[in-house]
N, C-alpha and C positions, 0 to 999 in steps of 0.2 A: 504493500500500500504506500502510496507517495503520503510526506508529512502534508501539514496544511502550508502552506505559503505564507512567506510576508508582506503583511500588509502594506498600502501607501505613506498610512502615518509613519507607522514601523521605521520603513526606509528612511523618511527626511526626520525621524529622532536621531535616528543611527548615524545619520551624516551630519546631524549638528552636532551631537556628540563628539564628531571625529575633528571639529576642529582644534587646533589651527589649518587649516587645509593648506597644502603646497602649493607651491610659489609658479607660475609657469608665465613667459611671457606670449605674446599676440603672435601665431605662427609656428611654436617652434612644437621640436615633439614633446612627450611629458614625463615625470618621474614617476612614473607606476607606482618603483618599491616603494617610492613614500607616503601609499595609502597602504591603510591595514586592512589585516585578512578581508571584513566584512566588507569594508568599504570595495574593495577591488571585486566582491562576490555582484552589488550591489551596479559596480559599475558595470559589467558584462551583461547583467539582465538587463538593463537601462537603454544599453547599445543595442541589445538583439529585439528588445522591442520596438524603440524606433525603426529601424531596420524592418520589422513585418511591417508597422504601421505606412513608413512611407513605399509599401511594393519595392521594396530592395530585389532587380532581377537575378542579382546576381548568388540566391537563395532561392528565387523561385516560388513555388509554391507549397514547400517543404513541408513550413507549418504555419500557425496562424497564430500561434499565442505561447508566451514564454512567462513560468513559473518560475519565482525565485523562493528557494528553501529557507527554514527557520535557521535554519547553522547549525544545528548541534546534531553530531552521528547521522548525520544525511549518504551516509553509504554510498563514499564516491563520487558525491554527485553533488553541483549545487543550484542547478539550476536545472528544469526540465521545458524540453519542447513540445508540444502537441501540435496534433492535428485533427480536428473533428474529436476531439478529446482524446485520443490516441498517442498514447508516447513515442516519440518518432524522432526521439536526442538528445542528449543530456550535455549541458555545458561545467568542465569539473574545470575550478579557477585554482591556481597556485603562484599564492604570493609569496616570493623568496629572493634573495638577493645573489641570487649567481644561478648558472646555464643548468639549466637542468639535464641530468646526466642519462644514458639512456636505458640502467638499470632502475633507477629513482622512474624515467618515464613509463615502464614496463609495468613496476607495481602501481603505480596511482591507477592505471589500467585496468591491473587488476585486480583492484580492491572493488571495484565496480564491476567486473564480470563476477565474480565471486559472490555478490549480494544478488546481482540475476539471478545466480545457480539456486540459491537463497527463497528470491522472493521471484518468478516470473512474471510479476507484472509490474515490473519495471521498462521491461522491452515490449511493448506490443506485438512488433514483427522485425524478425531479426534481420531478416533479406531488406528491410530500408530503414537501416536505423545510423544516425552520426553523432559518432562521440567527440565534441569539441574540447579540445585541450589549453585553454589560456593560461599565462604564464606571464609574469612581473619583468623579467628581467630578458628569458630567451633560454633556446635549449642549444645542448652542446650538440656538434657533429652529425657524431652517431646518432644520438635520439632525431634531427632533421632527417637522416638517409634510413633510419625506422620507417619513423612517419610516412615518408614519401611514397610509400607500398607496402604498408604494415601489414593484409595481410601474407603477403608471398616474403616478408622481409625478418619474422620474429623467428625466434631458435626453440623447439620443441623441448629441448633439453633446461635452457634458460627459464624458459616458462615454467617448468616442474619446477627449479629450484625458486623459483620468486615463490610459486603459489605455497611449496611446504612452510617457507619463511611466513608467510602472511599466516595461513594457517595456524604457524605454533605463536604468532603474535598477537592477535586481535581476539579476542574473545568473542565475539559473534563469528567468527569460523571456525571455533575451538570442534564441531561435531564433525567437520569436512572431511572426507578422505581424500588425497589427491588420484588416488588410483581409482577411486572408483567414479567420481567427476570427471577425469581425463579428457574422455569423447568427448562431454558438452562445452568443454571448456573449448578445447582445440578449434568444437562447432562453430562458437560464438567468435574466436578472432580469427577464425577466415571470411568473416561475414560483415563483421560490424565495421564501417566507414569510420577510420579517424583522420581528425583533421587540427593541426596545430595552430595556435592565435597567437602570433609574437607579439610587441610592443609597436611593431612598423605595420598594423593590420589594426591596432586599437587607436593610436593616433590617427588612422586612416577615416576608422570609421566616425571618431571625434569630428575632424574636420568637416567630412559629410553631413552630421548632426551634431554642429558647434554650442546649439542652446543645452546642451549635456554639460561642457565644460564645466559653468560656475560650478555647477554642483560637486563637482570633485577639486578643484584648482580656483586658488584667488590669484586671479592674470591681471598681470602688469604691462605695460607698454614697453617696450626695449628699449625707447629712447628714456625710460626713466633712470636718473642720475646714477641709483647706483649701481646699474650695470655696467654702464660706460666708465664710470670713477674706479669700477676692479678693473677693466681690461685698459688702464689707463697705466692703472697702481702694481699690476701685475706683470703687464708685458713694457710700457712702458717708460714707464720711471727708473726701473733695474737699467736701461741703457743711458736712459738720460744722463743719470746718476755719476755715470763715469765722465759728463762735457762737463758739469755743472752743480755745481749746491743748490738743494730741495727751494732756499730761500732768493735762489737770485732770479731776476727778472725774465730769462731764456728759459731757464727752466720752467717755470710757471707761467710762459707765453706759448712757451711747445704745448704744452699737457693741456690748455684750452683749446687751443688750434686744433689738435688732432681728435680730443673730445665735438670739436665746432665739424669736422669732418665726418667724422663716423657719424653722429647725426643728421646731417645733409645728404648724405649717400645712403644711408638707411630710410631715412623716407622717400630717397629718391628711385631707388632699385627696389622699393617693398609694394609698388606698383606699375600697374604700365597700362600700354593701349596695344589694343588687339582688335585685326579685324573681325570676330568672330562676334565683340563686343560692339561694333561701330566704331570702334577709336574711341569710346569712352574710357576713361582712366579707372582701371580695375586691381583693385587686391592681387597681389601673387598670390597669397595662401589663399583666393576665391575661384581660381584655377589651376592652380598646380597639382601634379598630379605625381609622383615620386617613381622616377626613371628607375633603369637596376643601368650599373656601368661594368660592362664585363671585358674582359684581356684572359686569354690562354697562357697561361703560365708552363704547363709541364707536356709535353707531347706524349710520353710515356706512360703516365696515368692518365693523360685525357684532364687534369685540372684544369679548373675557370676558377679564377677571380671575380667574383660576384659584386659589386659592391649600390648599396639600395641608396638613394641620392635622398631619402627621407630626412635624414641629417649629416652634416658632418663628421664622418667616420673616421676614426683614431687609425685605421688600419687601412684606411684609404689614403690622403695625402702625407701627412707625419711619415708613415710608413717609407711609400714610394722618392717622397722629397720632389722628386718634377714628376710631373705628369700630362701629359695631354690626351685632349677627347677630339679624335677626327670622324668626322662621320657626314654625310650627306646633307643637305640643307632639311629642313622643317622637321629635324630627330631632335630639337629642341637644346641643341646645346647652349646657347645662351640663357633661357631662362632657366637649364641646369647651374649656370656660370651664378648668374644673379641670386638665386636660391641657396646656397652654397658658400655665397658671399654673408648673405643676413644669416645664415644658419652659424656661421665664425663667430658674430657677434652676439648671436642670442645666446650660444654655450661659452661665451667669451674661451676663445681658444687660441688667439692673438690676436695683432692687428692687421686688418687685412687690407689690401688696396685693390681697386679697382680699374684695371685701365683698358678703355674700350681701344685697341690696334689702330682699326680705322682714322682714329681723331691726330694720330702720330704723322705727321712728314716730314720731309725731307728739312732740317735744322732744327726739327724739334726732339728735343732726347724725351725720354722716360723720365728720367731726374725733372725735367721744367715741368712735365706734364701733373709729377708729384705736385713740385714747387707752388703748378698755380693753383690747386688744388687746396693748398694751405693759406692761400691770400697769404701772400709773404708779405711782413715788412719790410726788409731789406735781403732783398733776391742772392746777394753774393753771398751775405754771412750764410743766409739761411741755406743755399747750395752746399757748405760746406757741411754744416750742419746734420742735415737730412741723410748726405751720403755717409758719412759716420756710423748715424743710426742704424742704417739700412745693414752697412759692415755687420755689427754685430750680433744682427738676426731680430729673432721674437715677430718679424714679419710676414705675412702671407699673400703674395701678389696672385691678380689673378687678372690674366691676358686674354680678350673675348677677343674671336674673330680676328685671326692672322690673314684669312685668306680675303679678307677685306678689306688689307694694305693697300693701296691702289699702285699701279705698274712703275709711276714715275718717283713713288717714296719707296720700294718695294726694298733696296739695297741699304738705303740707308737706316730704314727702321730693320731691319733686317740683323745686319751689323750691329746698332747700336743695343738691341735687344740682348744678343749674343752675348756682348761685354757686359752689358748691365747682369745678366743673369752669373758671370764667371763672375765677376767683381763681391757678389753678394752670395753666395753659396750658402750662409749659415741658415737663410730664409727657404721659405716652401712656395715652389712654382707650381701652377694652371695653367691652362692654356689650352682653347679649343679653335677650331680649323676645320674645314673641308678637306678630303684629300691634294695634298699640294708636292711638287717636287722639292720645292724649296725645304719642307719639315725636313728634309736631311739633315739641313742642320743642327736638328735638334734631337740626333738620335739617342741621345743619352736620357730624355724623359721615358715613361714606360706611356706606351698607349694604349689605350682603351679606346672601346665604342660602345654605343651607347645601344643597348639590348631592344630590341624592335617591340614594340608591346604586344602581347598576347590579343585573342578574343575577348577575355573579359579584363582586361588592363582598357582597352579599349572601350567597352561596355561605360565601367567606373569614369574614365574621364568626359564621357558624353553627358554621362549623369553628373557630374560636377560642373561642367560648364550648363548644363540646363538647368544645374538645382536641383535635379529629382523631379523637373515640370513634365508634364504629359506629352509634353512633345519629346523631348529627352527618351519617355520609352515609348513611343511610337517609334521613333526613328530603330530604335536595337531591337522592337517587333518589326520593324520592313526589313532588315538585315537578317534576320533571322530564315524570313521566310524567301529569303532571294538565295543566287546558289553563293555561299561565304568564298568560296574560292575567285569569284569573280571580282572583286571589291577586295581581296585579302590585301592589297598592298595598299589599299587607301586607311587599313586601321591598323595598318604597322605604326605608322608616322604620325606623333602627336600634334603634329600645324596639321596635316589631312584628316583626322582625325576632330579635330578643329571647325576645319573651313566646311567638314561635309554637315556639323550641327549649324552651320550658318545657312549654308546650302539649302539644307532640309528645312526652315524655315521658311523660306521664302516658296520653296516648290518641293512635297511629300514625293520626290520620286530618289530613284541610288543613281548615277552616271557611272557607267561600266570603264572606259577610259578615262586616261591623265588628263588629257585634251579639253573630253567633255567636262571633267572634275570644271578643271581653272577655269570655262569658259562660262560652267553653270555660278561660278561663286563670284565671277566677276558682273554676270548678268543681275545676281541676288544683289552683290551691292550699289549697283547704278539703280535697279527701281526699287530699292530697300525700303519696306512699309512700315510701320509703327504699330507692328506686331501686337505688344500691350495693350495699348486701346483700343484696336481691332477696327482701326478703321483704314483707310485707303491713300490714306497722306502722303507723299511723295515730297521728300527735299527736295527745295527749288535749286535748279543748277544756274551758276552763273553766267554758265557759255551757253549754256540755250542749244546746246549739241542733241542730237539723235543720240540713241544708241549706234547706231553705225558709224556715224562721225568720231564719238567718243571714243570707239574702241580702232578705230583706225591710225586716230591719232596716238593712243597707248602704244598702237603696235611698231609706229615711228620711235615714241620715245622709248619704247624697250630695246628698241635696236640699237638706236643713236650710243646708246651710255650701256647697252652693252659693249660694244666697240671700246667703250671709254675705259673700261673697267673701272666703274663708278656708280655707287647708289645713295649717295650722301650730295647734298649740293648746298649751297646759300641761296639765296633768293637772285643773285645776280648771275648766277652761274645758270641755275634751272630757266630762268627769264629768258638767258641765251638760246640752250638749247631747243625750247618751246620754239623759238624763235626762227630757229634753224628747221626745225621741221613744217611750221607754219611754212616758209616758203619752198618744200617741199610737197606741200600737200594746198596750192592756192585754191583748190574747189571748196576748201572749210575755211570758214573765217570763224575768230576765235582771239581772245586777246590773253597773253601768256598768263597773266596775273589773275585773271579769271580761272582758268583753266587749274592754275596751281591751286588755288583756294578751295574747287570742286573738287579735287583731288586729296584736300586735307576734311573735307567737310562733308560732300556729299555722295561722293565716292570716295569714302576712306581706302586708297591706297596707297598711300603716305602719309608718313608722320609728321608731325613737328615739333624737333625738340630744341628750344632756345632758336635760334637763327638760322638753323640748319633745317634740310628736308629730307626723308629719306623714304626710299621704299619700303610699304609695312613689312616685307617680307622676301628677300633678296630672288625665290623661286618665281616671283610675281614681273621682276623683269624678267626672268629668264623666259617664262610663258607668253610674253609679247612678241619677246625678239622672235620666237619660234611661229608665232604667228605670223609673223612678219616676213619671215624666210618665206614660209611654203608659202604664204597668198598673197604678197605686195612685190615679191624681188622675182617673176617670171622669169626671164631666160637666163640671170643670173646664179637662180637658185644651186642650184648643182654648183657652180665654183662657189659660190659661199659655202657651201656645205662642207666641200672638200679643203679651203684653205681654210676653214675652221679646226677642220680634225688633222691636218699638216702642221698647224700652229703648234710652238711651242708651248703656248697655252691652254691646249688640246682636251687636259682635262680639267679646264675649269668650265668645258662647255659640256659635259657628259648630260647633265640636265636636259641640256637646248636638245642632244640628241635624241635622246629618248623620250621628247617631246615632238618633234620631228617625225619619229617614227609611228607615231599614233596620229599625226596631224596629214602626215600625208607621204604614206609608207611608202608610193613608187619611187619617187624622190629618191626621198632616204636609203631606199635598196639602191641604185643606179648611182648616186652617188658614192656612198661611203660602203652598204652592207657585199654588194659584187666584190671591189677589189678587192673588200678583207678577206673573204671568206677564199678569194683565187690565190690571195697572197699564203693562205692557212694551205692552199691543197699544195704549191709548190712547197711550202716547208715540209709538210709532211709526206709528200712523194722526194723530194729530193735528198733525203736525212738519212743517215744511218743505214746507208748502203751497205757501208765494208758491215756493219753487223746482221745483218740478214743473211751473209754465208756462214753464218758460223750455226750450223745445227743444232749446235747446245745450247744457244738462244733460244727462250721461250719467245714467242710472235707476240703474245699477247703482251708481254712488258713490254719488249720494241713500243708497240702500239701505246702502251699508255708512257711512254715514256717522252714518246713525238707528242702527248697533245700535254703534259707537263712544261715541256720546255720550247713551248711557244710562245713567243714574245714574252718570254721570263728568261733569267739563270738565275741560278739558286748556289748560292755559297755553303756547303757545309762544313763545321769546325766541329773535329772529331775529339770525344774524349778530353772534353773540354773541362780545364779545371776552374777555381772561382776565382783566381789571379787572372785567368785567359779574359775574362770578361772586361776588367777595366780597361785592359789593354788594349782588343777590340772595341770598346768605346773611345779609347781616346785616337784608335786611328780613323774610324768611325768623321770622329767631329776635327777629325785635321783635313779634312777634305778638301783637294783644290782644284777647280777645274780647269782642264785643259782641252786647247783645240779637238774636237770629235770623240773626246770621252771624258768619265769621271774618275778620278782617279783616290785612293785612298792607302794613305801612307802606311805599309806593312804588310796589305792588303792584298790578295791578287786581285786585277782588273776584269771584274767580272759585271760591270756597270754601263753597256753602250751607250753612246749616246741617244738622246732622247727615252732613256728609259730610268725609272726613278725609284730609289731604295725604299723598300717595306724591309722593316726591320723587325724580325718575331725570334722572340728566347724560347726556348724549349728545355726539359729538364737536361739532361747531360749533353746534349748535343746544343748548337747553336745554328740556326738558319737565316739566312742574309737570302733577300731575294733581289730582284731589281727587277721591275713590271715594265712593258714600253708603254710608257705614257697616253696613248691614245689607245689599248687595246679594248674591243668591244667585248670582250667574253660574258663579263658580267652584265652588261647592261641587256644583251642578248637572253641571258638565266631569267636575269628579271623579268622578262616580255615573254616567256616560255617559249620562244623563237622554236619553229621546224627545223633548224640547224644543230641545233644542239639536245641533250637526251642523255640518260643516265648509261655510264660507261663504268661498270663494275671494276673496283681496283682493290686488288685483296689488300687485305691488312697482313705484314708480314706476323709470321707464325713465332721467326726467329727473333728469341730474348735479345735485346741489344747488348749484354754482357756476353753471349755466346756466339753474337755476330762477328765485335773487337775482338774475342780473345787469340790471340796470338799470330794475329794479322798486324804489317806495319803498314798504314797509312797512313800518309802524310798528314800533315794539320788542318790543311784548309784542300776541300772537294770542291771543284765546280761542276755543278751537275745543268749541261747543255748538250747540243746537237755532237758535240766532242768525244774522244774513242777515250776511257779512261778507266779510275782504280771502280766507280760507281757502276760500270756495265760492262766488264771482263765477262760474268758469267751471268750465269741466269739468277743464280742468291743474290748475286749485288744489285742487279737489276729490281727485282723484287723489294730489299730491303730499302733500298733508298726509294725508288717508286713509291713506297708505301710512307714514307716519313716526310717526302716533300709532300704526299695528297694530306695527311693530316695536318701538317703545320701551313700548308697553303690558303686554304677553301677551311671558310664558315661551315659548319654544320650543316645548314639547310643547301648547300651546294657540292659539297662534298664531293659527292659523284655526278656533279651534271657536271658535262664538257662541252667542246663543240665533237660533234658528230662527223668524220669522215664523209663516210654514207650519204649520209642526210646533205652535208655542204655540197656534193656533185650532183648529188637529185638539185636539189636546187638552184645551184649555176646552172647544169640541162634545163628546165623547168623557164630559168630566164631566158636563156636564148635562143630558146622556141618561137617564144613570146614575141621577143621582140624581130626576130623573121619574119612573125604574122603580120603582112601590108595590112593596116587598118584606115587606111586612108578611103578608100573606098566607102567604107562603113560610116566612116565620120562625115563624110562629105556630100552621098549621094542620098536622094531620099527630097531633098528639100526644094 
């Protein structure tokens, strides 16, 4: 029999009682441990009813109503779920102050299977039942990789010995035999769903249902004094200390100034504008949504580096000491950057800086951009000053947006970053990026990307940005019932992700391409209604443009300044360019300062912040200029396309192409996808000749060995010790370039030109790659292209300690189109085949390649095609 439940009063005695309540500020995550037992019992029921209450989908229909226990001998259990008054899950809460270990997680388990064995109507029905497990602090390891397939993951053996333990321990199982229970036991935990609630799952669902807070935490504002006065008194003062005396004038002009900052930058970064918002000024903690940042650490076990961007992680930056996040446009790394930044200060972890790349050029250092940062009163002392500070650490810099350097500062902020960063070592670097060849330089931070969001990651941020409003789940019931595979890459990406809750406001339909994505979200925001009041209101435009006009002239100016490599302007500069496209386009008439204004106001696609203007979203030029190619540049199109992907700057345009290729894919094949694909069959018909006589060659590694080392080589450094590592970094960042290739001191030369190093550690081994710059493979994967297709590549069998033993191989492999120690035979073939596929390719790509086969059907396919005289066709009839 379940006890009777407690009451409403009940609860709010028990949380008055529990004051003083913990401290927590606006945003950050919270101290669990520091509610007691009850109160944390108290707070889980509190979460899971709001949760049914507001149709939380991401539970479903499970239950409808959640019972919280009296506390005393509730057998396991402290909370129960129903359904139609049916027990269908119990929530068991454990407040403790360290990871809960995975023997500790086994019996709380089964102190709860054991009271079933007991009492059966505790379970209604065992085939759908979920036992939730919350926890204060967090579980260790083992108890997470439990959990993760508890039932096919527990030990039969471990089980007897937990159960006899409880058994001679608890007096309500004092009559149990374990041998004669055994079967039901066994029955029950292959059956019964469990499911673990960390700290980064209850701050989660807090944020969701923020009116829960007060009632466990008295929140304070972060700009209040004495937070800023400890990370002032803590990281600050200890350096000052050593220019100046507590009592002299510097000293106590420093400690206001950088207090005068961290407040200015905290309210400045603890919001923003978003188009999904209109460009109204929104809370970051009213959308944000907590990334996971992941990097492959060990090839051999298959480790990942996890790391959950909910807060400031001890074992995330501290740890690593540099780091960067490269990853594709709208995967959110900036609002990771800024999130990140205020999460420093709310856990005061030091002092952290902010400095957006972009706003850096050519005679401006890092140091001035400090400098002005601080309103200096006298710029030269203070110079001195600040770079002192900087010397001797307690700082934490964080670098947004490298790859939005613009071309003509690109050397010098480049350079000057380099120095800045060797100069200052003792401090903790960020820094997030697009794929860029220039990050060479920075091959000594460890990189990470930023983990794609799940189905219901995705889910949860729709519901965040709608609030939980009915449109919010309508839109995750139309996705639902459409095919998910079609749309999968629109709820990878938190901006798509984003834009299609905008989208879907203005018109209940999904757009199957990228093309139609940007084209439906740009249409949403030119006739953007006023949703809320529900009436039909349309912003007046100041240019009095069409829709057609409007977006003709976008597709000018997305071209113009893409060329420019530029999405930041002042008013005089943007003025210009309007300008230049106006007489470009004399069929529209239109006055720049209008146009700019409509662009900040009533088609928010641009920001404005202080005197500058930008694009809200750097993919949003990118989707014009693409527009612009395939339907305003006619016979040009094809050379644009092609000195695009010739460019040295080849892949900062990968966007534009794979925008291209859904906007108007004959193009795009004729142009660029033909040659690659004729370029892919001469490599791979012309390779590895002299090894196809030798009969002890397996064919099949041959074969995946040719689509490995296409437009790649791969460096491998064998039997690598932890000395070898420094040493490869510092020949790494002694890089100097010379006429037609890269070269690195110590190094072999395994870097062609135009091709640009990916740098991945792996456990005993080390892999150096270098990609050529423009290759399509992946943008190809992405598009599930007919060229490409899963190409089975075994995983070597052979232990890597039994592969080295008593072979001499030189230090460093290059493993290319070359005759060498990596494919003498068919073991080596094999073994390194299988070590470049794992440390190469993501997970989800792993085995897709380009396809031999496939890429000749294909070029046949084309030149059929275009044999076919259709001139007739087209021309006759009329």
């Amino acid at each position: 029999m379940i006890r009777a439940k407690l009451t409403d009063s009940e609860m709010v005695e028990t949380l008055t009682n529990a004051n003083p309540k913990p401290n927590t500020y606006n945003g950050q995550s919270f101290n669990f441990t520091a509610l007691n037992d009850r109160v944390f019992e108290i707070l889980l029921y509190q979460i899971f009813k709001a949760r049914i209450e507001s149709g939380d989908r991401s539970i479903g229909n499970k239950f409808d109503n959640v019972l919280l226990m009296q506390g005393v001998g509730e057998r396991g259990r402290d909370c129960f779920l129903t359904k139609k008054g049916k027990n269908v899950g119990v929530i068991q809460c454990k407040q403790i102050n360290k990871n809960l270990t995975k023997p500790e997680t086994q019996k709380e388990l089964l102190k709860f299977t054991l009271h079933y064995v007991l009492d059966s109507t505790l379970i209604s029905d065992i085939e759908n039942f979920t036992y939730y497990f919350a926890v204060s602090k967090g579980f260790a390891e083992t108890s997470i990789n439990l959990m993760a397939d508890f039932n096919n993951n527990y030990d039969n053996n471990e089980i007897e010995t937990y159960c006899n333990s409880l058994i001679k321990s608890v007096i309500a199982f004092k009559d149990l035999k374990y041998t004669d229970i055994k079967t039901t036991v066994e029955n029950i935990l292959k059956k019964i769903k469990v499911v673990p609630i960390i700290p980064a799952d209850l701050t989660q669902y807090l944020f969701d249902h923020d009116h829960l807070i007060r009632n466990f935490f008295r929140v304070l504002t972060v700009t209040d004094n004495t937070l800023l006065e400890g990370i002032i008194e803590n990281y600050l003062s200890p350096i000052l200390s050593t220019l100046y005396n507590k009592k002299d004038r510097p000293f106590i002009d420093f400690s206001y100034r950088f207090k005068d900052y961290l407040q200015r930058v905290y309210s400045y970064y603890s919001s923003a504008r978003t188009l999904v918002f209109g460009n109204q000024q929104k809370k970051l903690e009213d959308f944000y949504y907590p990334l996971n940042l992941e990097c492959l650490l060990g090839e051999t076990k298959n480790k990942q580096q996890l790391i959950n961007t909910l807060k400031y992680e001890d074992d995330f930056l501290p740890e690593f000491k540099k780091v960067i996040i490269v990853d594709n446009g709208g995967m959110g790394k900036s609002t990771v950057m800024k999130w990140l930044f205020l999460s420093v200060i709310k856990q005061s972890k030091g002092i952290p800086i902010f400095i957006e790349l972009r706003k850096l050029k050519f005679g401006k250092t890092i140091i001035d951009e400090i400098i002005s940062e601080l309103n200096p009163i006298d710029e030269e002392v203070e110079r001195d000053v600040v770079t002192k500070l900087i010397a001797k650490g307690n700082f934490i810099f964080f670098f947004d947006g490298f790859d939005e350097i613009s071309e003509e500062d690109r050397e010098f902020v480049t350079t000057d970053l380099q120095t800045f960063i060797s100069k200052s070592d003792k401090n903790l670097f960020i820094m997030t990026s697009r794929p860029e060849m220039a990050l060479n330089t920075f091959a000594d931070f460890k990189e990470f990307s930023i983990k794609k969001l799940t189905k219901n990651g995705a889910y949860a941020l729709i519901k965040k940005i709608g609030n939980n409003s009915d449109k919010s789940l309508r839109l995750i019931k139309k996705i639902e019932e459409n095919d998910i595979a079609n749309i999968e890459d629109f709820l990878q990406s938190p901006l798509l992700v984003s834009l299609l809750y905008k989208k879907f406001e203005h018109r209940e339909n999904i757009p199957l391409h990228l093309q139609e994505f940007y084209y439906d979200v740009f249409e949403a925001l030119y006739q953007d209604h006023d949703l809320i009041k529900g009436n039909s209101y349309s912003r007046n435009k100041k240019t009095n443009l069409t829709f057609s006009e409007f977006f003709q002239v976008l597709r000018e100016l997305g071209f113009y300044t893409l060329k420019k490599g530029e999405i930041e302007y002042n008013d005089a500069v943007l003025t210009k360019y309007l300008h230049e496209v106006s007489r470009r386009l004399p069929h529209i008439t239109f006055q720049p300062h209008n146009f700019i204004e409509d662009l900040v106001k009533a088609v928010p696609l641009f920001n404005k912040e202080g005197l500058e203007y930008r694009w809200a979203h750097k993919s949003f030029q990118e989707y014009f200029a693409a527009e612009f190619i395939c339907r305003d540049s006619k016979e040009n199109q094809l050379n644009i396309l092609k000195t695009m992907y010739e460019s040295s700057k080849s892949e900062k345009f990968m966007f534009v192409f794979s925008l291209c290729y859904d906007i108007d894919f004959k193009s795009f094949r004729e142009a660029l996808l033909i040659p690659y694909l004729e370029d892919f069959i001469r490599y791979y018909e012309g390779t590895f000749d002299s090894l196809s006589i030798n009969p002890q060659l397996s064919a099949k590694e041959i074969e995946v060995r040719k689509i490995l080392t296409y437009n790649r080589v791969h460096l491998v450094v064998t039997n690598r010790q932890d000395k070898d590592l420094r040493i490869i970094l510092e020949a790494v960042n002694s890089m100097s370039k010379e006429p037609g290739q890269t070269k690195f001191k110590g190094l072999p030369d395994f870097v062609p030109e135009k091709y640009r190093l990916r740098m991945l550690t792996f456990g005993d081994d080390m892999v150096l790659t270098s990609l050529k710059a423009n290759d399509l493979t992946e943008l190809l994967i992405n598009k599930k292209s007919p060229v490409v297709g899963p190409i089975k590549i075994k995983k070597s069998t052979i232990k890597r300690e039994d592969f080295f033993n008593g072979k001499e191989l030189p230090k460093f492999l290059i493993i290319d189109d070359r005759l060498n120690e990596t494919n003498q035979d068919s073991l080596n073939l094999e073994f390194f085949n299988s070590l470049i596929n794992n440390n190469l390719y993501k997970e989800h790509s792993r085995n897709i390649h380009l396809d031999y086969k496939k890429c000749k059907k294909f070029i046949s396919d084309f030149n059929r095609e275009i044999d076919f005289d259709d001139n007739e066709y087209m021309l006759s009839g009329f």
